[in-house]
ZADOZA-526889 format. One line per field, with one value per residue (C-alpha): residue in three letters; x, y, z. Coordinates in Angstrom, 1 decimal. Example, Ala and Ser with C-alpha at 12.3 -4.5 7.8 and 13.67 -1.06 7.14 Angstrom:
<nodes>
type = [ALA, SER]
east = [12.3, 13.7]
north = [-4.5, -1.1]
up = [7.8, 7.1]
</nodes>
This chain:
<nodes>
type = [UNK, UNK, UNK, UNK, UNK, UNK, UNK, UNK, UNK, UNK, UNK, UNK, UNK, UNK, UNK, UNK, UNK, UNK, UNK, UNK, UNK, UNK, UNK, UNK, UNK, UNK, UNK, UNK, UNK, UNK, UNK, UNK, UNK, UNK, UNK, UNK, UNK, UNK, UNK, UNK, UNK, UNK, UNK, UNK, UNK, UNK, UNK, UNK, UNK, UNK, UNK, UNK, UNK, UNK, UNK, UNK, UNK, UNK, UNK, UNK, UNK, UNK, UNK, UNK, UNK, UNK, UNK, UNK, UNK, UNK, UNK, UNK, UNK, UNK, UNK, UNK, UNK, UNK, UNK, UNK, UNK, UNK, UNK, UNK, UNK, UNK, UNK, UNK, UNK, UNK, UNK, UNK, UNK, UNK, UNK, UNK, UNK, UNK, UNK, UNK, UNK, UNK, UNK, UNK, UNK, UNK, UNK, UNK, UNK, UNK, UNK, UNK, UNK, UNK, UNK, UNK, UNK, UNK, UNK, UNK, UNK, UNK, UNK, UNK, UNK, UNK, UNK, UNK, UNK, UNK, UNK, UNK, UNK, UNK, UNK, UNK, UNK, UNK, UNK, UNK, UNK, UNK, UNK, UNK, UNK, UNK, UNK, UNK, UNK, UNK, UNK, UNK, UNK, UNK, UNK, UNK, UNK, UNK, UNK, UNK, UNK, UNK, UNK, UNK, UNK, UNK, UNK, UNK, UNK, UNK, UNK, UNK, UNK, UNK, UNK, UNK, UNK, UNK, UNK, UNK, UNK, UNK, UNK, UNK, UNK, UNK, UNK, UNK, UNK, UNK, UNK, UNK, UNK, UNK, UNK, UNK, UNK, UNK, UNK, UNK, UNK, UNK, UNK, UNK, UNK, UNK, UNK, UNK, UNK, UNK, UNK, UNK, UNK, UNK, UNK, UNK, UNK, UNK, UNK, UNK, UNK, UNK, UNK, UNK, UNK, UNK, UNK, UNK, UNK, UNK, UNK, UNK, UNK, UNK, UNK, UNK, UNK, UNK, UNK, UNK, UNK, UNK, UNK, UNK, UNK, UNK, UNK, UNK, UNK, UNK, UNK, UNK, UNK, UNK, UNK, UNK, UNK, UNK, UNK, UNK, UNK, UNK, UNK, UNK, UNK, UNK, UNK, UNK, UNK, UNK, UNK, UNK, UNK, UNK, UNK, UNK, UNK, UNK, UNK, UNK, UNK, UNK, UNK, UNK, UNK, UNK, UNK, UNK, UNK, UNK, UNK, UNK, UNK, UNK, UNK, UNK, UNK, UNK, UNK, UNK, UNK, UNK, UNK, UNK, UNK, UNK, UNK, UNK, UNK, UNK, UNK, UNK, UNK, UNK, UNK, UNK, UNK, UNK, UNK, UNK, UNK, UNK, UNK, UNK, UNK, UNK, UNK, UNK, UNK, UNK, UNK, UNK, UNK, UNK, UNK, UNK, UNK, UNK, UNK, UNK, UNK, UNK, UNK, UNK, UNK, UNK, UNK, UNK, UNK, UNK, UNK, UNK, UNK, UNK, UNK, UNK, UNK, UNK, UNK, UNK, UNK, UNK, UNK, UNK, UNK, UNK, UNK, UNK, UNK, UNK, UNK, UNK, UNK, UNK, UNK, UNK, UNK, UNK, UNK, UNK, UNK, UNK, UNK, UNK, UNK, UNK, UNK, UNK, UNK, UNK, UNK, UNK, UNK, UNK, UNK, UNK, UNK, UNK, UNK, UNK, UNK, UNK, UNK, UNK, UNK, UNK, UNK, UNK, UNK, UNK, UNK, UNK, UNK, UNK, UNK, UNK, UNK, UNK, UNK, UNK, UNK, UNK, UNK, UNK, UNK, UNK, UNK, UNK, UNK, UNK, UNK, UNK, UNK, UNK, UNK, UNK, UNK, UNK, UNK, UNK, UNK, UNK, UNK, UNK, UNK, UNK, UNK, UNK, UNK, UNK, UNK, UNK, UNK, UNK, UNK, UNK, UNK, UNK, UNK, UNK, UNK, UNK, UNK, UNK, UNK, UNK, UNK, UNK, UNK, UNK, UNK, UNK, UNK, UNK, UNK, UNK, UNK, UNK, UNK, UNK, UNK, UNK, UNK, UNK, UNK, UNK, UNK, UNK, UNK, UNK, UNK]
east = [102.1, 102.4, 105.5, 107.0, 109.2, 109.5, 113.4, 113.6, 116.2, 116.0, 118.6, 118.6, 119.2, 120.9, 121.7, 124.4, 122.6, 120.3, 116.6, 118.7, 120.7, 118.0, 114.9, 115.3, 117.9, 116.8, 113.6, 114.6, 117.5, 113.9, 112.0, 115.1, 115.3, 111.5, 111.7, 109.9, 112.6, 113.0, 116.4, 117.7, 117.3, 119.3, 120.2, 121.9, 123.2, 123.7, 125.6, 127.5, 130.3, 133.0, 132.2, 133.8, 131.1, 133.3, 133.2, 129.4, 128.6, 130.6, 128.8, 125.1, 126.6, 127.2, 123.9, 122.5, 124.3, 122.8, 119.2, 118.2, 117.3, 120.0, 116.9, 115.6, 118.7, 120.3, 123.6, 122.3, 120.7, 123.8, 125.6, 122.6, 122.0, 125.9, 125.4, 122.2, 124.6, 126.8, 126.9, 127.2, 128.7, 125.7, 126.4, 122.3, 122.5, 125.0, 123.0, 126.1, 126.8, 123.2, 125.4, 126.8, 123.8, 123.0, 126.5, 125.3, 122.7, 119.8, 117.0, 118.1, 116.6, 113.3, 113.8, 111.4, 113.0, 112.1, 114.3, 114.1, 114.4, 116.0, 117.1, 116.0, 112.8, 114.8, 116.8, 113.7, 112.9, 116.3, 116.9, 113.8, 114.5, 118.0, 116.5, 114.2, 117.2, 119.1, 116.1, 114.9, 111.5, 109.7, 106.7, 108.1, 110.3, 108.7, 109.8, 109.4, 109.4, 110.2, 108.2, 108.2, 107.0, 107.3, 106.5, 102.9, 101.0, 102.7, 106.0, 104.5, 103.0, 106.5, 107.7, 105.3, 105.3, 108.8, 108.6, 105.0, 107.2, 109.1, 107.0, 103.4, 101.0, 101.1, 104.7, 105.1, 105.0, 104.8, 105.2, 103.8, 105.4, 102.9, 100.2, 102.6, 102.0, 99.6, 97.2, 97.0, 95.8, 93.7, 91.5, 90.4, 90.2, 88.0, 85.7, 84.7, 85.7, 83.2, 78.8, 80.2, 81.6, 80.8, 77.1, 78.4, 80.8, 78.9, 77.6, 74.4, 77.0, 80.4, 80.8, 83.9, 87.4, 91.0, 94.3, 97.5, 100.9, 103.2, 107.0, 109.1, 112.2, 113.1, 115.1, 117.8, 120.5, 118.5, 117.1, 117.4, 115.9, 113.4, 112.4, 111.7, 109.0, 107.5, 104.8, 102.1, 104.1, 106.3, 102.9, 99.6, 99.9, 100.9, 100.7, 97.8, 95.5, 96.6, 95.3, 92.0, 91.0, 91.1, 89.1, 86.4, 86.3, 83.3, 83.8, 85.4, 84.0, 86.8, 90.7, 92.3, 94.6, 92.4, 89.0, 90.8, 92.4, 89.2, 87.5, 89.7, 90.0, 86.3, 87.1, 89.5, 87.7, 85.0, 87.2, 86.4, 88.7, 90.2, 91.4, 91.2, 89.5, 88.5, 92.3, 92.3, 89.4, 89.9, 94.0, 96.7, 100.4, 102.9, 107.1, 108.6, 110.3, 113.2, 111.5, 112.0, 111.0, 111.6, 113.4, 116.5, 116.4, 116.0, 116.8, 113.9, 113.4, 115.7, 118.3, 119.5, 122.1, 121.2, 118.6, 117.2, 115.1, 112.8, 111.4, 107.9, 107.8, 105.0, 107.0, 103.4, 99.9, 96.2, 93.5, 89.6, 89.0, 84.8, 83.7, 80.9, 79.3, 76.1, 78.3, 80.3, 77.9, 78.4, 81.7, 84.2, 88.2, 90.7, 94.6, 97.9, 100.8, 104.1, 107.8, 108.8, 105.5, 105.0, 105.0, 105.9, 102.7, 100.7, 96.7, 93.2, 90.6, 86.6, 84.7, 81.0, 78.2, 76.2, 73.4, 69.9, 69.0, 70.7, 68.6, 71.3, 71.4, 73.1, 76.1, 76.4, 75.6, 78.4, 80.6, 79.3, 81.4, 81.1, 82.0, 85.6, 88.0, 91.4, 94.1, 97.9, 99.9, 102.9, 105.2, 103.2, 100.5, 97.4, 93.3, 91.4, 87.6, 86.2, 82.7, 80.5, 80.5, 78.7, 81.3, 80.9, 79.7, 76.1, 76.5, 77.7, 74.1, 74.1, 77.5, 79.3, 82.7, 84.4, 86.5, 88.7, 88.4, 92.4, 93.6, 97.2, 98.7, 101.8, 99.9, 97.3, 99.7, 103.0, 104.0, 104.7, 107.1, 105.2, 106.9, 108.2, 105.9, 109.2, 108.9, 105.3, 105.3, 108.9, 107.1, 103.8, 106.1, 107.9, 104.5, 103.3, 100.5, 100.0, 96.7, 98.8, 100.4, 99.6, 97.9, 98.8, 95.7, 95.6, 98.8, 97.1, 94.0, 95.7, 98.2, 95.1, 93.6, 96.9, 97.9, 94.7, 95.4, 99.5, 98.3, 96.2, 98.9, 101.5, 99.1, 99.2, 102.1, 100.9, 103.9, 103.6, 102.5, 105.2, 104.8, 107.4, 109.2, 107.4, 104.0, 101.3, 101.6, 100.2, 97.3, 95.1, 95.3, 93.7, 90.8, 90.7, 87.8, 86.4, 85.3, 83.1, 82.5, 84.7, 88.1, 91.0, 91.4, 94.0, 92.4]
north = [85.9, 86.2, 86.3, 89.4, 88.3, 91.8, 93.3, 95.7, 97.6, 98.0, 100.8, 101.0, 104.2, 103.4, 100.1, 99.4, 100.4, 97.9, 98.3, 97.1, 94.5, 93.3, 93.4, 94.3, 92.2, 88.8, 89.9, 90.0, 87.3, 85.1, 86.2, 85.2, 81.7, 81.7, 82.4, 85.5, 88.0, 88.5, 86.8, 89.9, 92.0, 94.3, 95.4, 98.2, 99.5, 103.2, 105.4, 108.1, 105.4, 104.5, 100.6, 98.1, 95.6, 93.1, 94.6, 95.3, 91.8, 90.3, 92.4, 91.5, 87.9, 88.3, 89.4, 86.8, 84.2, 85.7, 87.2, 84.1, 81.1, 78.0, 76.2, 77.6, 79.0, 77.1, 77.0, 77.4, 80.2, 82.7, 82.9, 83.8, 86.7, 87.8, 88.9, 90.7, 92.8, 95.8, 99.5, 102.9, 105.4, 108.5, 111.6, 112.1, 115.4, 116.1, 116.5, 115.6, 112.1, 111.0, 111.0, 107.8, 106.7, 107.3, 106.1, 102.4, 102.3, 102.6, 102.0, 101.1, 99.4, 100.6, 98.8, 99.8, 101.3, 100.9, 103.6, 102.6, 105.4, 103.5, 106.8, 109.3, 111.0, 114.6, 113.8, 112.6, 115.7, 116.1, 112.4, 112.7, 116.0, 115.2, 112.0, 114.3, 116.8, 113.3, 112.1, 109.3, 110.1, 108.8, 107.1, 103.3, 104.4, 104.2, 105.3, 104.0, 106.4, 104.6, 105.7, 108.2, 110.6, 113.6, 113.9, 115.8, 117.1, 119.8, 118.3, 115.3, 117.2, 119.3, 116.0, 115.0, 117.7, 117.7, 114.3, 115.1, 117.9, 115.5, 111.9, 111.9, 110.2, 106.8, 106.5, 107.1, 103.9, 104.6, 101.6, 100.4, 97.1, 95.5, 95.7, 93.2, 90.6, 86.8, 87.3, 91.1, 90.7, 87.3, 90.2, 91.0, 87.5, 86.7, 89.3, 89.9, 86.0, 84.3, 84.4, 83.9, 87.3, 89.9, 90.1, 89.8, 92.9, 96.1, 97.6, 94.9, 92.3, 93.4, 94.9, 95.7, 95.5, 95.2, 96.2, 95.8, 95.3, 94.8, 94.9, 93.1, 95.5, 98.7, 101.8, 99.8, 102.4, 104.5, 106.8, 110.1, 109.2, 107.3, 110.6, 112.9, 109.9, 108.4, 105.4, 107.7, 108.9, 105.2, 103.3, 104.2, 106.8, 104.2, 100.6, 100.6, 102.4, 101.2, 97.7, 99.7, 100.7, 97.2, 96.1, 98.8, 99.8, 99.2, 96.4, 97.5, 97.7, 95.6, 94.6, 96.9, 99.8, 102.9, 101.1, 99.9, 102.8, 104.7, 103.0, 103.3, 107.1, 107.0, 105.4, 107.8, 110.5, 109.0, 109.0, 110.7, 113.5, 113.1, 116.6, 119.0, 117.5, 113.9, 113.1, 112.9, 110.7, 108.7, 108.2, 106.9, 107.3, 106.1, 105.6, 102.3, 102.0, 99.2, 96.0, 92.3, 90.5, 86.9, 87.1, 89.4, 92.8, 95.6, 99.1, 102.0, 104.6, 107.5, 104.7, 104.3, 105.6, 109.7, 109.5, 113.4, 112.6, 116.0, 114.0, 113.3, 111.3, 108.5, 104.7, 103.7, 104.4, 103.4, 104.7, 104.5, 105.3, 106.0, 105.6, 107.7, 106.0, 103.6, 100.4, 101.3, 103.4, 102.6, 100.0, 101.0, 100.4, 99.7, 100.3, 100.0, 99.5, 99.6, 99.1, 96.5, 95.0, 91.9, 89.6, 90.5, 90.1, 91.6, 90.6, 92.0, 90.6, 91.5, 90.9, 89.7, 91.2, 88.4, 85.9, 87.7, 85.1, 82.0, 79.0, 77.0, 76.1, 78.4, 76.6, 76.3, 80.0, 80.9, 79.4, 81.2, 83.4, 85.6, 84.2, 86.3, 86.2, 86.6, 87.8, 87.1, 89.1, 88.2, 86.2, 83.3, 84.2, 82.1, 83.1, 81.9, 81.7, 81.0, 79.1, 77.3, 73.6, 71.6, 69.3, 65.3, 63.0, 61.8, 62.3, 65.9, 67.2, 70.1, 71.9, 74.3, 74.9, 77.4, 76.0, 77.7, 76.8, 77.2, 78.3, 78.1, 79.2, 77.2, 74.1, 74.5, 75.7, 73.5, 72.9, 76.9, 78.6, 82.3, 85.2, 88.3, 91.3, 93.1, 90.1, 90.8, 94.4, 94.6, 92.4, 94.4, 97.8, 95.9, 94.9, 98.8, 97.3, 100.1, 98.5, 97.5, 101.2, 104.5, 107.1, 111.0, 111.5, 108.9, 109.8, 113.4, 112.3, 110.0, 113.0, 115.3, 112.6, 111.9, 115.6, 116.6, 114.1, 115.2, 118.9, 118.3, 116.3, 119.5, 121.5, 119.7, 119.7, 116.1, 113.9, 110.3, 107.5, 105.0, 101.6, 99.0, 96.8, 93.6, 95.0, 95.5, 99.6, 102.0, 101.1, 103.3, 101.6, 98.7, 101.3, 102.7, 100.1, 98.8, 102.6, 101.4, 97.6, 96.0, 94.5, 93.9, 90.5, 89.3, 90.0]
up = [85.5, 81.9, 80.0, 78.7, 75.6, 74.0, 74.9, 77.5, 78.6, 83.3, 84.2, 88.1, 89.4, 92.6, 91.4, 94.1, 97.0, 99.2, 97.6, 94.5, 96.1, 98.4, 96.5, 92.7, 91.7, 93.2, 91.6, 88.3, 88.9, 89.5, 86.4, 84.3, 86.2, 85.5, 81.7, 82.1, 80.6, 76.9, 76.1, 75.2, 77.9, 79.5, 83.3, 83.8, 87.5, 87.5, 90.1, 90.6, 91.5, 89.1, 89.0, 85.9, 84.7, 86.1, 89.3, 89.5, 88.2, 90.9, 93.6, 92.2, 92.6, 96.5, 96.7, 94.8, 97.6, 100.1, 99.4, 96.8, 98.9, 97.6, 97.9, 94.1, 92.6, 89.4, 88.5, 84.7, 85.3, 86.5, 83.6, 81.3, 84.3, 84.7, 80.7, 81.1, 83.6, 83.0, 84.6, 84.3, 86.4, 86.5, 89.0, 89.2, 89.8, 86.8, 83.6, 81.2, 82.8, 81.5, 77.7, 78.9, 78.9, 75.0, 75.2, 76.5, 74.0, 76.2, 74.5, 70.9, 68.3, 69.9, 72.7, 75.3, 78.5, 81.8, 84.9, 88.3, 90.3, 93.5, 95.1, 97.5, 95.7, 96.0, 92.8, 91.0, 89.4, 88.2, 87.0, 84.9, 83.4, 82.6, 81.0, 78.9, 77.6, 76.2, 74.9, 76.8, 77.9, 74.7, 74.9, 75.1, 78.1, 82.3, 85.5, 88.3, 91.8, 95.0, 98.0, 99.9, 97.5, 99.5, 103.2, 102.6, 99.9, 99.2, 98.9, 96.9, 94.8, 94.1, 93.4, 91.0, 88.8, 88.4, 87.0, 84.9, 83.3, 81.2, 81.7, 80.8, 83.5, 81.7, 81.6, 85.7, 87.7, 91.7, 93.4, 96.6, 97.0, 99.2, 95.9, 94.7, 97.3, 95.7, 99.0, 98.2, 94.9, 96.2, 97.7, 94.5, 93.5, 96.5, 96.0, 92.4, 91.4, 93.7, 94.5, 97.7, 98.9, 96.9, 98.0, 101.9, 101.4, 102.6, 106.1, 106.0, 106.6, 108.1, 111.4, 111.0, 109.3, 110.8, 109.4, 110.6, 110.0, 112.4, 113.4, 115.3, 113.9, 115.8, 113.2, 112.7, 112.6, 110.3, 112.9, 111.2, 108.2, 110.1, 112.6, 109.4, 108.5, 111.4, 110.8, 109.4, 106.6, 106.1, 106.5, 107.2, 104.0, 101.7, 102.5, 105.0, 103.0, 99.9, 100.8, 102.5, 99.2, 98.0, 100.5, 100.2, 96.9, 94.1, 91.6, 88.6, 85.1, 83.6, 85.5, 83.6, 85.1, 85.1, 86.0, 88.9, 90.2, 89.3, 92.1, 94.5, 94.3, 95.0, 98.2, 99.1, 98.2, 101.1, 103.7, 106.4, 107.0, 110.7, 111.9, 114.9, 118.1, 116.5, 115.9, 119.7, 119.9, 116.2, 116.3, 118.7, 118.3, 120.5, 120.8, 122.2, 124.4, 126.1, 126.7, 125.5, 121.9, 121.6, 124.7, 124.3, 125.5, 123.2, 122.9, 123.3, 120.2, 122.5, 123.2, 119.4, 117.6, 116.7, 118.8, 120.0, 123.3, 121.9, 118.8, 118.8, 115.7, 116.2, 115.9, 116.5, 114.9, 115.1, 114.3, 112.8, 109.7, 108.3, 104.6, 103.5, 100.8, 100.7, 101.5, 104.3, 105.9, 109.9, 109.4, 111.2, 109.7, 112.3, 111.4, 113.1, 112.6, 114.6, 115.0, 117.8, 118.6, 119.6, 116.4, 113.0, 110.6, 108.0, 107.7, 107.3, 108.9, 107.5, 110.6, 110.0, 112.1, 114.7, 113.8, 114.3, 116.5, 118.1, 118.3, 120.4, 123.6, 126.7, 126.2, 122.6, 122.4, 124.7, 121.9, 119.0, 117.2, 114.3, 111.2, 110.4, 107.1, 107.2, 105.2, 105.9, 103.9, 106.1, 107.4, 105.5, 102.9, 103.6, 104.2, 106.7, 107.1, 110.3, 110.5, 113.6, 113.3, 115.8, 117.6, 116.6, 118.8, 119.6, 123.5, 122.9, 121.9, 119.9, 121.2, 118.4, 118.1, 115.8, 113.0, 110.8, 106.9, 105.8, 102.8, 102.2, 99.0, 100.2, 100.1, 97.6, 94.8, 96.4, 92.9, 92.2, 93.9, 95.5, 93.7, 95.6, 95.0, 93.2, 90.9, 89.3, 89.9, 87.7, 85.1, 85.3, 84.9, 81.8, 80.3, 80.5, 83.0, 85.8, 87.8, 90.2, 90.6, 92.3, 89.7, 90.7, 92.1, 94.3, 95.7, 96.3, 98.0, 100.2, 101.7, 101.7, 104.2, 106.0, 106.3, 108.3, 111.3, 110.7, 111.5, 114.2, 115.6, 115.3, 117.3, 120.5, 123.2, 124.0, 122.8, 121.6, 124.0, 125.0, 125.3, 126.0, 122.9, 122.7, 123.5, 120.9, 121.5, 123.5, 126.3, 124.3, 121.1, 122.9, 123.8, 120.5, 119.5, 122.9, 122.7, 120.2, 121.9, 119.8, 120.1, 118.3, 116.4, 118.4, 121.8]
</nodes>
């Protein structure tokens, strides 16, 4: 990462809830241990609370205890952050509070100005046009919209032009954390920095390519919000084929923030659109249900807290996704994703197509494998290429084995410490770099996409498919690519 040195001021709307506590503030607490802050930049936590600086500072410091790992925190390093620190009490949705924050000096001395908009996305219209009537909407001054922006198009796109009333395009920042993840943006080192890839990467080559992430975690007491979402709208929309279009996009002219995201709107304008009959044959969703993880008992989706035994909101998703375009023609994209599954993991995995022709023996050739890479995202961030190597030995004749070629950013970089994706994408948002964000229209054409298998859903009586915590989801997610004579990556 580079360093930002030029003074910024970070106001945190919703800066004592638990995105800020959890996530943002370790995040930037780590760019100041790491020099990366200018020295005079500010961090300002706004709510409608009435909080002293004192107060506030003291909370971000229980935080700090417990979400910074003792193992790279510095004693040095706090009292620099404390002063960074003050806050401002903001009712959001009363226009005259936001004088307090003319009041704070937000944004003097040309400072650039970066909102975080760490609140539910129904007062983002109102923050941002309340921001424009004091006059903090010029052109050195970002926001930054949390997901989820909006729960279809139509609502998204409400959303959005709210906020393009008063921001232009450039100035709007929406963030999907997991773009902010080293191995996520290795993807794009892998392909377009190496002769190696690149000319592998289309339908010639690849059979097929598997994403999933996975979760270990039920709702967590935060079923009603959780039931008006469901894992299409929390996941697939966003995350999962955010990191798709990485995969499958065109190399860009240059790494710069609109060539970037110019390709991958191409991609999402290939998808093909799931709806009516094939989201019966091309999707699976699913609700868990009780069943055992890591050995405890847990609860099923109806047994927690709120629960309304009529919902049919999916916990569960997977599904096959086609790209029509010359290089995917025929590939087939795999994604799922799940609460309480089996394991807790994030990965892609490019599966290559079969050697023409084996000239090995019967015994060797029931060994052989197709050559796979693999990308952990989570819990550990590492890539993986597996390759047939013959096994040593002079009696063993000519007997292959697969091998797995391991690269682990742990090990290969142990002298840097990994930064959280807040981290860079809070420094990319400070250094007005946006290739790592979600432009409007991508948000649109993903929804578009999203919103067809969502309707044909809503026109069926058939209710999600249970499967027991623990499991890796419904029995007919399994099917869902031995339909095609494939199978899942970790089956």
């Amino acid at each position: 990462m580079k360093v930002s040195l030029k003074a910024c001021d970070v106001v945190i709307f919703g800066g004592g809830g638990d995105l800020a506590m959890r996530k943002l503030l370790p995040a930037l607490y780590h760019l100041d241990m790491d020099g990366l802050l200018a020295p005079s930049t500010r961090i300002i936590g706004a709510s409608r609370r009435e909080v002293s600086d004192a107060d506030y500072q003291s909370k971000v410091r229980e935080a700090l205890n417990e979400f910074v790992p003792s193992s790279v925190g510095d004693d040095t390093v706090w009292p620099r952050f404390k002063e960074r620190l003050s806050y401002v009490s903001v009712d959001a949705q009363q226009e005259s509070d936001f004088a307090r924050l003319n009041d704070h000096k937000v944004g003097g001395d040309d400072r650039d100005v970066v909102f975080y908009l760490a609140t539910s996305p129904d007062l983002f219209g109102s923050i941002c046009s309340s921001l424009a009537s004091h006059g903090l909407n010029e052109d050195r001054m970002r926001v930054v919209l949390e997901k989820p922006l909006g729960r279809d198009l139509a609502s998204s796109r409400a959303i959005n032009d709210e906020v393009m009333k008063n921001f232009k395009e450039q100035q709007a920042f929406r963030i999907d954390h997991y773009l902010g993840k080293e191995t996520v943006q290795n993807l794009l080192a892998i392909r377009f920095g190496n002769t190696l890839f690149e000319p592998l990467w289309d339908s010639a080559h690849i059979d097929n390519v598997q994403i999933t992430v996975s979760e270990t975690v039920g709702v967590e007491g935060r079923w009603g919000y959780y039931d008006k979402a469901g894992a299409m709208r929390d996941m697939v929309q966003n995350h999962l084929i955010q990191l798709l279009c990485l995969v499958a996009m065109e190399p860009p002219g240059r790494m710069d923030s609109d060539s970037v995201r110019d390709e991958k709107i191409k991609v999402l304008k290939a998808l093909r659109p799931i709806v009516g009959a094939n989201a019966y044959t091309k999707t699976v969703r699913g609700q868990y249900a009780k069943g055992m993880i890591k050995g405890k008992d847990v609860q099923g989706y109806f047994d927690e807290e709120g629960s309304n035994p009529d919902s049919r909101t999916e916990t569960f998703v997977a599904l096959r996704a086609d790209i029509d375009n010359w290089r995917w023609a025929g590939v087939p994209f795999y994604l799922r994703t799940g609460k309480r599954l089996g394991q807790r993991y994030s990965e892609i995995v490019i599966q290559y197509k079969a050697v023409p022709h084996s000239i090995f023996s019967d015994e060797s050739n029931r060994q052989l494998q197709r050559n796979q890479l693999v990308i952990r995202l989570q819990p550990e961030e590492k890539i993986s290429l597996t390759v047939m190597n013959k096994v040593p030995g002079a009696s063993e004749g000519m007997n292959l084995q697969p091998v797995d070629l391991n690269l682990s950013l742990t090990e290969a970089f142990n002298d840097k410490r990994s930064p959280e994706a807040y981290e860079r994408l809070l420094l990319d948002v400070m250094r007005n770099d946006a290739t790592l964000f979600m432009r409007y229209d991508e948000v649109e054409a993903a929804w578009k996409w999203v919103d067809g298998i969502m309707s044909a859903w809503s026109q069926t009586s058939e209710r999600p498919k249970e499967y027991a915590s623990g499991s890796w989801g419904p029995a007919a997610s399994m099917a869902l690519p031995i339909k095609d004579g494939r199978n899942w990556h970790d089956y």
